[in-house]
C-alpha positions in Angstrom: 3.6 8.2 -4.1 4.1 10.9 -1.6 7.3 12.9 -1.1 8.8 12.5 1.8 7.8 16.2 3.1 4.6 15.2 2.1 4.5 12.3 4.2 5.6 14.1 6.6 2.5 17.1 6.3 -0.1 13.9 6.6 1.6 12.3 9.6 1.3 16.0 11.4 -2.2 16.5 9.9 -3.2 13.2 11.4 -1.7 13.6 14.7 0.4 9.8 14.1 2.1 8.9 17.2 5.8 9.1 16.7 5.7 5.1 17.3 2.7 4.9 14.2 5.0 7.4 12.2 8.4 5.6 12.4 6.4 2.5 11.5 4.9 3.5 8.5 8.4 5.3 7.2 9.8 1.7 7.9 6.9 -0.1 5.5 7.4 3.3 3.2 10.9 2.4 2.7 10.7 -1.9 2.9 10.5 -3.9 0.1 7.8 -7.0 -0.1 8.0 -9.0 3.1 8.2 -12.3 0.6 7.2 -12.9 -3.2 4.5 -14.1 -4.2 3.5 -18.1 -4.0 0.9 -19.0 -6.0 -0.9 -22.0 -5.0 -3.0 -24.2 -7.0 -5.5 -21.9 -8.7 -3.9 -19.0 -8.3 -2.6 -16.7 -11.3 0.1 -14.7 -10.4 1.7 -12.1 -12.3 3.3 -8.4 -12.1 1.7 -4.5 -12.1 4.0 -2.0 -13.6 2.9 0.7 -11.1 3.2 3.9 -12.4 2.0 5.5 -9.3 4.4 3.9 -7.5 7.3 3.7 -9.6 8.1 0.0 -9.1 6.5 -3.1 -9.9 4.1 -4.4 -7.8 3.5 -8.6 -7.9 0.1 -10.2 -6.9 -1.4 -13.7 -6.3 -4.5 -13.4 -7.5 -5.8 -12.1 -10.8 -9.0 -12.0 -9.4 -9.2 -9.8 -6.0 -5.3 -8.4 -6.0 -4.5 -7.4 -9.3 -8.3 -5.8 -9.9 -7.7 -3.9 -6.5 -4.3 -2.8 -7.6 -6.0 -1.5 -11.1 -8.4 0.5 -9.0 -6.0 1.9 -6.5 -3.5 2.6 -9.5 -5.8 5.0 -11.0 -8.0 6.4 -8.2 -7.0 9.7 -8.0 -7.5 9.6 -3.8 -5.3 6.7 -3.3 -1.6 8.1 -3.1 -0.2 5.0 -2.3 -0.2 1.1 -2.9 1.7 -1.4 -0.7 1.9 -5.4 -0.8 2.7 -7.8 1.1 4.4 -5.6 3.5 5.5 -6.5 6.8 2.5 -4.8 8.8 -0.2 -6.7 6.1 0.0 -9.3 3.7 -3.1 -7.8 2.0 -3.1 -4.5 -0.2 -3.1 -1.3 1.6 -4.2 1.9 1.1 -3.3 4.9 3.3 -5.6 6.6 3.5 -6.5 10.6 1.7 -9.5 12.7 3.0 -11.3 11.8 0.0 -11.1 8.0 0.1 -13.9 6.1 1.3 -12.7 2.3 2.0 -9.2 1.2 3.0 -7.7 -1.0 5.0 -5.7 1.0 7.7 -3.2 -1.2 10.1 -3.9 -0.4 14.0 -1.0 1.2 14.6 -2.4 3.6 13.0 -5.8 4.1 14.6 
């Protein structure tokens, strides 16, 4: 995870509104919007994040925890967020070097 002066050096070097900056220090520093459910045929479970220093919960063993695993050890994703209040899907901010992520329109 970023530092927070090095948060701050990506929200310059992307020109982020003030608005889109003061957003994304909010989802930074929230916890999960709600925990997990699981429904029927879901699996749910926990990531020890190391990346992230906390653990991170998902619904399904099929689509979040693999894309967690990816994200976890892709050396051009800095950070991992779920069910945060901007997304209830995983989210990626995004590096120079990454080549899919999701990326809220706040911050397009």
């Amino acid at each position: 995870m970023l530092s927070q002066e090095e948060f701050l050096a990506w929200t310059r070097q992307n020109e982020l509104s003030e608005h889109a900056r003061s957003v994304a220090q909010h989802v930074r520093s929230s916890g999960p919007a709600r925990r997990v459910g699981g429904g029927r045929h879901n699996v749910t479970g926990r990531y020890p994040s190391r990346k992230m220093g906390v653990t991170i919960q998902f619904e399904s063993h099929r689509v979040e925890l693999p894309t967690i695993y990816e994200l976890e050890h892709d050396d051009a994703s800095w950070s991992i967020s779920t069910r945060r209040p901007l997304s209830s899907s995983i989210t990626a901010l995004p590096t120079e070097n990454a080549s899919e992520c999701f990326i809220p329109p706040i911050f397009s």
